[in-house]
C-alpha positions as CSV (number, residue, x, y, z in Angstrom):
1,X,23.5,-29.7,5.6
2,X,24.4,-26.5,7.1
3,X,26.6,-25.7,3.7
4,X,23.5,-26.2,1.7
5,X,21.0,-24.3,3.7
6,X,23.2,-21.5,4.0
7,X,23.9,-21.7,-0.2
8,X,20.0,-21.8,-0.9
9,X,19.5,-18.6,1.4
10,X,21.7,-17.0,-0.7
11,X,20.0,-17.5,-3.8
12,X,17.1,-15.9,-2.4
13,X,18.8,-12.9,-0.7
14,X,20.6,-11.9,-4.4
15,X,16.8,-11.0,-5.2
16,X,16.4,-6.9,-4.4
17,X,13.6,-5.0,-3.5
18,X,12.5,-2.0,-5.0
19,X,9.8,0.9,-5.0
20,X,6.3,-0.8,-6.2
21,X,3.0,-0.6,-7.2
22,X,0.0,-1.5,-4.9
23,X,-3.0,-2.0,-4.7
24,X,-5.7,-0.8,-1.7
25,X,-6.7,-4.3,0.3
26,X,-10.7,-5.0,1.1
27,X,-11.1,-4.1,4.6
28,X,-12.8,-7.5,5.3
29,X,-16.3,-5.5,6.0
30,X,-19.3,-7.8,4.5
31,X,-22.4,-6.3,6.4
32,X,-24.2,-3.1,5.4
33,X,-25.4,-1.0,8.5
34,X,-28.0,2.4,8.3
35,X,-27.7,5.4,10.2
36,X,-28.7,4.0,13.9
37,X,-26.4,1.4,13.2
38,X,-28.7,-1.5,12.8
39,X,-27.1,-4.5,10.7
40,X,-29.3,-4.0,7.0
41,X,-29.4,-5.9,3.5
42,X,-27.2,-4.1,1.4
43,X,-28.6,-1.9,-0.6
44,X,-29.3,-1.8,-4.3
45,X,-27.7,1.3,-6.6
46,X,-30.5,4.1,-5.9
47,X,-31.8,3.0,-2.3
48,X,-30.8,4.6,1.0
49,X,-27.0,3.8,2.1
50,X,-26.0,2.7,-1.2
51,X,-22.4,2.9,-1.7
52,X,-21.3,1.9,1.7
53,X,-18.1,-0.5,2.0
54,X,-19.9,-3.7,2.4
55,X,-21.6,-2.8,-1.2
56,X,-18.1,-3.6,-2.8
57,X,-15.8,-5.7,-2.9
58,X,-12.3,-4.4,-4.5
59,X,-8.7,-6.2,-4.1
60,X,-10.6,-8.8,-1.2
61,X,-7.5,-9.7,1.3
62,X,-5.4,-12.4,0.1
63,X,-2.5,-14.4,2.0
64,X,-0.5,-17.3,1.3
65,X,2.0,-19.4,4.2
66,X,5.0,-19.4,3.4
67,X,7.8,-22.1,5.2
68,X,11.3,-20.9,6.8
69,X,12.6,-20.4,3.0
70,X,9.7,-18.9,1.4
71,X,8.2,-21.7,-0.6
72,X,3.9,-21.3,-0.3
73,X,2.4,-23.6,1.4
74,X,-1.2,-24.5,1.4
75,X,-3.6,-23.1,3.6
76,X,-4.5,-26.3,5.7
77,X,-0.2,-26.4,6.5
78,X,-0.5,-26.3,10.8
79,X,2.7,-24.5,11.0
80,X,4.5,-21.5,9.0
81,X,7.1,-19.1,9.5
82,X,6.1,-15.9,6.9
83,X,2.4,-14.9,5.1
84,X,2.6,-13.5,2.0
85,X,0.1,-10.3,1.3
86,X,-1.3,-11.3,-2.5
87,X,-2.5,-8.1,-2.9
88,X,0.3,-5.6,-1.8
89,X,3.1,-8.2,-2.5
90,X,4.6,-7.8,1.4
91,X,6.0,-10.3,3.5
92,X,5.0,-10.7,7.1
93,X,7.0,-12.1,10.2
94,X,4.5,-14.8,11.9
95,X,4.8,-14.3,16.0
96,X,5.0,-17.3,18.6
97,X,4.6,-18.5,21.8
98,X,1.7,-16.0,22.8
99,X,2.0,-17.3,26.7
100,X,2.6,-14.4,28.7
101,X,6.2,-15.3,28.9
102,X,8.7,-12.5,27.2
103,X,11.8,-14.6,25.4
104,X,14.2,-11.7,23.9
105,X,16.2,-15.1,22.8
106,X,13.5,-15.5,20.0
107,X,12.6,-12.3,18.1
108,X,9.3,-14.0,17.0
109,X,7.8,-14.2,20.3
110,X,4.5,-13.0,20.5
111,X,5.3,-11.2,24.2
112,X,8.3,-9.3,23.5
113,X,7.6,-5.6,23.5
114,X,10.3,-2.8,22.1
115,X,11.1,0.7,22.5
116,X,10.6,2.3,19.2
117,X,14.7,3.2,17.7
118,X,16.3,3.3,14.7
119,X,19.5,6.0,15.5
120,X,18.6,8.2,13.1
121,X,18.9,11.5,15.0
122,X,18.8,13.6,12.0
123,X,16.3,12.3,10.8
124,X,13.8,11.7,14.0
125,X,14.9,15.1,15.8
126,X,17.3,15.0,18.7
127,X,16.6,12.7,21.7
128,X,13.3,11.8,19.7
129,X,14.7,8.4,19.9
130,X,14.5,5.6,22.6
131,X,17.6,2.7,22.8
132,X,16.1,-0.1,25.0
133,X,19.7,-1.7,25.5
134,X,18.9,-4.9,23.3
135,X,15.0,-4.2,24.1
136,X,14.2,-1.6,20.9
137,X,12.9,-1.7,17.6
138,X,16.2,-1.2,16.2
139,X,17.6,-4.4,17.8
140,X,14.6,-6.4,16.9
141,X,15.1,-6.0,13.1
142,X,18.9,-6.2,13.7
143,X,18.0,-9.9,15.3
144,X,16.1,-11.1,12.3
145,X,18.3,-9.8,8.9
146,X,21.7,-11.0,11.3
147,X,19.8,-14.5,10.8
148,X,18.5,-14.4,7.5
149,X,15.2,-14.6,8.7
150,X,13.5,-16.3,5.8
151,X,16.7,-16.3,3.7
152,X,16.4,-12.2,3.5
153,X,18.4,-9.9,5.6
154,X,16.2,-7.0,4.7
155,X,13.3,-7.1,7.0
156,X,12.0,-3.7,8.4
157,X,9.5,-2.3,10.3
158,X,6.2,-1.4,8.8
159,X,5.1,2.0,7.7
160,X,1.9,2.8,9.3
161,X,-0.1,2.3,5.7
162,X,1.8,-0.6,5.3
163,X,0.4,-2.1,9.1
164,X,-3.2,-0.7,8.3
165,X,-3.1,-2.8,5.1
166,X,-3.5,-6.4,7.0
167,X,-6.2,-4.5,9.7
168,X,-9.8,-6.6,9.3
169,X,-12.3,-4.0,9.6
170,X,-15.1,-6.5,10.3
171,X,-14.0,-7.9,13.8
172,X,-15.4,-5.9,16.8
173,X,-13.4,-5.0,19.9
174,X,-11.7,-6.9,21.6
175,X,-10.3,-7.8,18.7
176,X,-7.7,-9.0,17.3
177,X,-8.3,-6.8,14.4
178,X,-6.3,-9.2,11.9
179,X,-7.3,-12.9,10.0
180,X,-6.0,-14.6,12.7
181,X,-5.9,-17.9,10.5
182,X,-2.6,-16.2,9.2
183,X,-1.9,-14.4,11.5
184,X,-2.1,-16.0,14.8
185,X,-0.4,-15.2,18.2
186,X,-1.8,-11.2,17.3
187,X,-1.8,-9.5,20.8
188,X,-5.2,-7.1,20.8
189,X,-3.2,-4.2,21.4
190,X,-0.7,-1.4,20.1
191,X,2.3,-2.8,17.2
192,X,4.8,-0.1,16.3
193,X,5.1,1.0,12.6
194,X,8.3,2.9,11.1
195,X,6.4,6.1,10.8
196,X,7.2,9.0,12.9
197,X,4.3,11.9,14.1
198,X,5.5,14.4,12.5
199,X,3.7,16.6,15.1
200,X,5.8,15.7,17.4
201,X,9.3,14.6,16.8
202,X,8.8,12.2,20.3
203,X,6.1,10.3,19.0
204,X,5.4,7.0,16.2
205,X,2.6,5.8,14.6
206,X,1.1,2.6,15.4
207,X,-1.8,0.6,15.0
208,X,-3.9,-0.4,18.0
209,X,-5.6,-4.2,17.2
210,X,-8.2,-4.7,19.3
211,X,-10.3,-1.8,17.7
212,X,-8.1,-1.5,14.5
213,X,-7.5,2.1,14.3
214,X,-4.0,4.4,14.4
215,X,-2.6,5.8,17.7
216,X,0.8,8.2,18.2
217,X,2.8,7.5,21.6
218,X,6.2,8.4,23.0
219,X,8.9,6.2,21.8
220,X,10.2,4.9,25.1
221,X,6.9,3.2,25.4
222,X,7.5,-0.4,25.3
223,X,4.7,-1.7,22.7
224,X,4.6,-5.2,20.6
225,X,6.2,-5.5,17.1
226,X,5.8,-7.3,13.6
227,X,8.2,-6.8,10.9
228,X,7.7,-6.8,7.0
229,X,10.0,-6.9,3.6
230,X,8.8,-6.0,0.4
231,X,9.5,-2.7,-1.3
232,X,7.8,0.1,-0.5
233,X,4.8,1.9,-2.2
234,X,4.9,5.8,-2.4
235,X,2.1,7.8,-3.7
236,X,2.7,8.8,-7.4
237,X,0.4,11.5,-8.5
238,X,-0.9,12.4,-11.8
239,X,-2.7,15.9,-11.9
240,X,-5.3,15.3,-15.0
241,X,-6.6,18.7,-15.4
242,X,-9.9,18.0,-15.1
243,X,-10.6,18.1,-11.7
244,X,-9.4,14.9,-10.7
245,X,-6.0,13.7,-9.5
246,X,-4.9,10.0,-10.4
247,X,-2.5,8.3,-8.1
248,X,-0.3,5.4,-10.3
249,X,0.7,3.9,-7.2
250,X,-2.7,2.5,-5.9
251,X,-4.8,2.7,-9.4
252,X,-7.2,5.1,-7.9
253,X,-8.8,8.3,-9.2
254,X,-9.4,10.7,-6.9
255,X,-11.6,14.0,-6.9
256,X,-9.4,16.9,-6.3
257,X,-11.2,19.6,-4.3
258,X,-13.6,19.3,-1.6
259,X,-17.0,18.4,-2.0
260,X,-18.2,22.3,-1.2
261,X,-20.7,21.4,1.5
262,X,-20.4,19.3,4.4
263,X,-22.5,16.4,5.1
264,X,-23.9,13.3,6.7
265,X,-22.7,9.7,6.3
266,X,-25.9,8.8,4.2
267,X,-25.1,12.8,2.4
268,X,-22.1,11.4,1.6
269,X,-22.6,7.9,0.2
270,X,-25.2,9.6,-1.9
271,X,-23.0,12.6,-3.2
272,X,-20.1,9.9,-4.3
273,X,-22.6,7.3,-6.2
274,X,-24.5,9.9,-8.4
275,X,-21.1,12.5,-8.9
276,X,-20.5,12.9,-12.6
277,X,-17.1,14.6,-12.1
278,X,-14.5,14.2,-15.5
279,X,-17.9,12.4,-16.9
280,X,-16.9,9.7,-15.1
281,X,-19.9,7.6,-13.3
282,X,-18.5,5.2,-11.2
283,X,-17.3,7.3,-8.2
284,X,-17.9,6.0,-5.0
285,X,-16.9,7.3,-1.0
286,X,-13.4,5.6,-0.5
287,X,-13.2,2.6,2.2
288,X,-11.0,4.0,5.0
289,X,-8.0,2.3,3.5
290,X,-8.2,4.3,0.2
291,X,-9.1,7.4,2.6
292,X,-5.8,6.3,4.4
293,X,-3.7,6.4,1.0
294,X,-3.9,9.7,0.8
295,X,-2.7,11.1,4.1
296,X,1.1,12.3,3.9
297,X,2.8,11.3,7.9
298,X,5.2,13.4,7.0
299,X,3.2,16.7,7.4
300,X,0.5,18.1,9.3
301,X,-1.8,20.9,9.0
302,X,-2.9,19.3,6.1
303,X,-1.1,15.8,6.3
304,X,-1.5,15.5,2.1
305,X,0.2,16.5,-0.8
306,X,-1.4,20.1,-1.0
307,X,0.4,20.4,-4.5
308,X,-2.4,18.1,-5.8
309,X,-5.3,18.8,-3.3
310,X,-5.0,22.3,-2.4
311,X,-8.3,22.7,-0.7
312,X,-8.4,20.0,1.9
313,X,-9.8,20.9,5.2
314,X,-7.3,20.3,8.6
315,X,-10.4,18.1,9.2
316,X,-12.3,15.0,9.6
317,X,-13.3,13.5,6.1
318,X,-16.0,10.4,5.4
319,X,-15.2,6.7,4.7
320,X,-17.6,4.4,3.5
321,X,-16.9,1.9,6.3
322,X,-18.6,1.5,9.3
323,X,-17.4,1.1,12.8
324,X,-17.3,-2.0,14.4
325,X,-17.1,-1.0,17.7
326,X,-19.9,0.9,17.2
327,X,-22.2,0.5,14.5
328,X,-23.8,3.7,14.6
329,X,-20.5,5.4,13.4
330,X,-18.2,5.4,10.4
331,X,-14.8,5.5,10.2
332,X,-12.8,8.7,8.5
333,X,-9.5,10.4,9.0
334,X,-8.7,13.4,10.6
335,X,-6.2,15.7,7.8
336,X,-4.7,17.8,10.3
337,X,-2.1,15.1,11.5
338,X,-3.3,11.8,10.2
339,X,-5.3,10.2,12.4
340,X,-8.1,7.4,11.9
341,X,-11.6,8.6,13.9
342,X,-15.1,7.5,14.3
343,X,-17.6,10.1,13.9
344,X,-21.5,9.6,14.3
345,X,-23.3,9.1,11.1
346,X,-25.5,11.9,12.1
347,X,-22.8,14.0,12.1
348,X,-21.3,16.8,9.4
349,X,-18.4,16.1,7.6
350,X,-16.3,16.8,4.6
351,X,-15.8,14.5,1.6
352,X,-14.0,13.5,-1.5
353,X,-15.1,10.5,-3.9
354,X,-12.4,8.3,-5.2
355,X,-13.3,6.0,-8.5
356,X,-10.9,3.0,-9.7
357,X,-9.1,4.5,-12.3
358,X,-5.6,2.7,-13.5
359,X,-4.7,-0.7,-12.7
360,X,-1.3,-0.3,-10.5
361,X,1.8,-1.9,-12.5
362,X,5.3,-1.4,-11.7
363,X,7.6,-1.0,-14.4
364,X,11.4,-1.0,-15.3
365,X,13.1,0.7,-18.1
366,X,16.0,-0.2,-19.7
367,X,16.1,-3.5,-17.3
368,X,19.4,-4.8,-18.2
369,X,21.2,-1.8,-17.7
370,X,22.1,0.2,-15.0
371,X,21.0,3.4,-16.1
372,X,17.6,4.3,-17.4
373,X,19.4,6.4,-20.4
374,X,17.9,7.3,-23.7
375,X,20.6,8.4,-26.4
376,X,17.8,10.9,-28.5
377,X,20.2,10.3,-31.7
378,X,19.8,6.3,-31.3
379,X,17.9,4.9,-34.0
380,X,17.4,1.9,-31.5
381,X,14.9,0.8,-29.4
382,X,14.7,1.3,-25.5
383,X,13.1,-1.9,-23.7
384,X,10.8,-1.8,-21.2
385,X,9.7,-4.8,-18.5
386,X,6.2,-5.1,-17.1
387,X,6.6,-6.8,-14.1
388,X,4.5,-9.4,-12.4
389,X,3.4,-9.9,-9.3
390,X,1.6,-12.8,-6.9
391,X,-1.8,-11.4,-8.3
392,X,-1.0,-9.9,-11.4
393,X,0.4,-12.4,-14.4
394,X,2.0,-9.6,-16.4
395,X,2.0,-11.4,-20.0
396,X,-0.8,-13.3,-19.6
397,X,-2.9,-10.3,-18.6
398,X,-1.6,-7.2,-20.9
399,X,-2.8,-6.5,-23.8
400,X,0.2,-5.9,-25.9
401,X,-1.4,-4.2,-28.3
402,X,-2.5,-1.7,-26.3
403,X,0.7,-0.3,-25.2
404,X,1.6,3.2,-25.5
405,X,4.9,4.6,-24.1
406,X,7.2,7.8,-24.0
407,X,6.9,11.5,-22.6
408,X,3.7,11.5,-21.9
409,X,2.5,8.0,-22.5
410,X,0.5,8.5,-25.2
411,X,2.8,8.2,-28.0
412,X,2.5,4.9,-30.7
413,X,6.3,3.9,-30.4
414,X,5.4,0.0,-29.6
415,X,7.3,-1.9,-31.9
416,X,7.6,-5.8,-30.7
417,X,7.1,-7.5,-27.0
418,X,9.5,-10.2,-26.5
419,X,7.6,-13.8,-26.8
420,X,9.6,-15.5,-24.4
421,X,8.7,-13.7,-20.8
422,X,11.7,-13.9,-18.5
423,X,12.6,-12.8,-14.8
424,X,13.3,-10.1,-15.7
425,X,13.7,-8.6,-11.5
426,X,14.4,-11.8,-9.9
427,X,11.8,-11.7,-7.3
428,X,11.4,-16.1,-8.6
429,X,7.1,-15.5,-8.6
430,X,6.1,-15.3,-12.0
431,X,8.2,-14.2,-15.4
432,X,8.1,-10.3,-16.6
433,X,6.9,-9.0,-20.0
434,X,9.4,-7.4,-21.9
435,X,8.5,-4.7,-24.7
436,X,10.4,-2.6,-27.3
437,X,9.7,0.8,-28.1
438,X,11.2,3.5,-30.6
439,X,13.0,5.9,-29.2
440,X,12.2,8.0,-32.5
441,X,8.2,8.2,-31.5
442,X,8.5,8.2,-27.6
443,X,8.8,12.1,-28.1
444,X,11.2,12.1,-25.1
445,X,13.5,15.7,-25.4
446,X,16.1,17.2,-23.0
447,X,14.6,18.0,-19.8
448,X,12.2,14.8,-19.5
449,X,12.7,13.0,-16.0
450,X,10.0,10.0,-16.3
451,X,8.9,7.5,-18.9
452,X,5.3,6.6,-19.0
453,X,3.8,3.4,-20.1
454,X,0.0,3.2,-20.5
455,X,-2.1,0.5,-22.1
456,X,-5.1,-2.1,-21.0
457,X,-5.2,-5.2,-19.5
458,X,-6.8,-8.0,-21.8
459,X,-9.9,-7.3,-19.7
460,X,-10.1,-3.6,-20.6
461,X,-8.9,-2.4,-17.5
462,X,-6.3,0.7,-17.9
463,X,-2.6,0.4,-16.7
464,X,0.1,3.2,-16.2
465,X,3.2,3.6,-14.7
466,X,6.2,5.8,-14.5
467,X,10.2,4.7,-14.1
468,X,12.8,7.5,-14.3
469,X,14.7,8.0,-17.1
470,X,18.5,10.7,-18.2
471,X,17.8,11.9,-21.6
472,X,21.3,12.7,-23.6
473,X,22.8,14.4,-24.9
474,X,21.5,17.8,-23.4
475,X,23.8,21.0,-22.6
């Protein structure tokens, strides 16, 4: 028996993880609140408060159980070891044993607390780490890959979006902040993530659960843990040169300079819904995880990508969501170093409307080989696989037809899509579309770094992505 456990772990560790695509998750909000923070019906387009989070409901959080090996479950199953995320795609270590009682024997239970290490001086800043002799972060996600936790041995601590992403903005302190129905055993307190404050070398981010927002604190503070697998999802800008900046990674559209005047929370809902920017109509204020998205942990003073938002204030910007704690305020971030506030509604404040723009896909060119390269002499085709996630049936939802791909991703080179989908990454979810494009039309020339695949769902929803690619030959 042990033979065969150990042989069907296997199987599922030969599956990699790579960089991805990823959508925002719904914050869980479903009440709309005015000014004074009174509990309101939400508004219709045009009336006061319009806009707010509660008045939307985009990517709605989405888990599935999974058992000791990964296979779903339903949701009435009374015991699981993992929960999938449906929306981002990540994996998340379910705690035990939530008695009081710390058992460093089990990494699962629910009372252990770490130090937050991971040896990298160079990276972290000397002494900016914090060995706990058996009791740190590092040893933690040592103890669950050395057992195959789930048959992976790539488990990791979460990065502070990545922790944000399963917080339930609707649940008031004490909290937890979390769907406890998943996630039970959730300590109402402080849970590590991988990111470092880049303020000070010292100090990680982490997520504090009984109110739901961010914190910073030394690293030889001992504070709870849950790890994660799944790849990662970086931001993957797209300046469009029309005063909006398009991140692939999320599918949002984002306006790229600061509203010019700042405002109040009802200011700002208003500014967002009746913004015509690029001629576009649908913007809205982002929920505080889209206003999240943005922020860059590894700089301050701004903490974004100033090559795409040049003009953001070292301030506190606007979310659409409300505070539960308390009702009378709203929830924004703070672009100096990163961090998640409240602010009254009364008060002033900056802002920047995000719309939904692409649908985030992840793509692979040239999966069968090893490098992405594209012979400009070939008279062949270059292949290119759409790949599917839990919530996102890649050849049951494209529209083939649609597909544009090359230098820019606007050129016609679409010349057949496999009819056969296949698996194509190995993840074992759902099979990957696989389409074949002319080399000859892509327009690719020496000097080109990325392909780009654009295109529609068959619901008319836009897709893009990116994947690197070596043009040759080039001198």
């Amino acid at each position: 028996m042990k033979i065969r456990r150990s042989w069907l772990c296997w199987a599922f560790m030969l599956v990699g993880v790579n960089a991805v695509a990823a959508p925002v998750p719904d914050t869980g909000q479903t009440k709309c609140y005015d000014a004074a923070g009174n509990v309101i019906t939400c508004p219709s387009a045009g009336q006061p408060f319009y806009g707010q989070d509660a008045d939307y409901s985009i990517n709605p959080m989405s888990y599935t159980k999974l058992d000791g090996r990964g296979n779903a479950l339903h949701d009435s199953a009374k015991t699981w070891a993992m929960v999938r995320d449906n929306v981002t795609g990540l994996t998340w270590e379910v705690k035990q044993n939530m008695d009081g009682a710390q058992d460093y024997s089990n990494p699962h239970d629910a009372d252990n607390t770490y130090t937050w290490y991971d040896g990298n001086q160079i990276a972290n800043g000397e002494n900016a780490d914090a060995s706990g002799n058996g009791t740190d972060t590092k040893a933690f996600i040592k103890a669950l890959n050395d057992a195959h936790f789930g048959c992976h041995s790539d488990w990791r601590l979460p990065t502070i979006k990545e922790l944000d992403s399963i917080v339930k903005y609707d649940i008031p302190y004490p909290g937890p902040t979390i769907n406890s129905t998943y996630f039970p055993n959730t300590q109402s307190s402080y849970y590590w993530s991988s990111t470092n404050y880049a303020y000070i070398k010292g100090f990680a981010w982490g997520v504090y659960f009984y109110y739901g927002y961010d914190y910073n604190d030394y690293k030889d503070h001992y504070f709870y843990v849950r790890a994660v697998r799944g790849g990662k999802s970086h931001p993957t800008y797209v300046d469009n040169g029309n005063g909006t900046v398009s991140d692939t990674s999320t599918g949002l559209m984002w306006q790229q300079d600061t509203a010019d005047n700042t405002m109040t929370w009802e200011q700002a809902l208003s500014y967002c819904e009746n913004s015509t920017l690029a001629d576009f109509t649908d913007w809205r204020l982002p929920t505080k995880k889209e206003l999240r998205s943005l922020v860059d942990y590894s700089r301050y003073n701004p903490a974004i990508d100033t090559t795409y938002f040049p003009d953001t204030a070292s301030s506190f910007y606007w979310s659409s969501t409300t505070s539960a704690y308390g009702t009378y305020a709203a929830w924004g971030e703070y672009f100096y170093d990163g961090y998640d506030l409240g602010s009254y509604k009364s008060n002033y404040n900056h802002v920047r409307a995000v719309r939904r723009g692409h649908r985030p896909i992840t793509i692979n060119i040239k999966p069968e080989g090893h490098f992405n390269r594209i012979n400009l002499r070939s008279d062949r085709n270059v292949s290119v696989a759409i790949l599917s996630t839990t919530d996102f049936d890649a050849p049951g939802q494209i529209d083939r037809t649609s597909l544009t791909f090359g230098s820019t991703g606007d050129e016609q080179s679409l010349v057949s899509c496999d009819r056969r989908p296949k698996d194509v990454d190995h993840d074992g979810i759902k099979d990957d579309l696989v389409c074949h494009f002319s080399i000859k039309s892509a327009g690719f020339k020496c000097g080109d770094t990325v392909g780009i695949l654009k295109g529609e769902t068959a619901g008319g929803m836009p897709i893009m992505s990116k994947d690197s690619v070596i043009i040759i030959p080039c001198k």
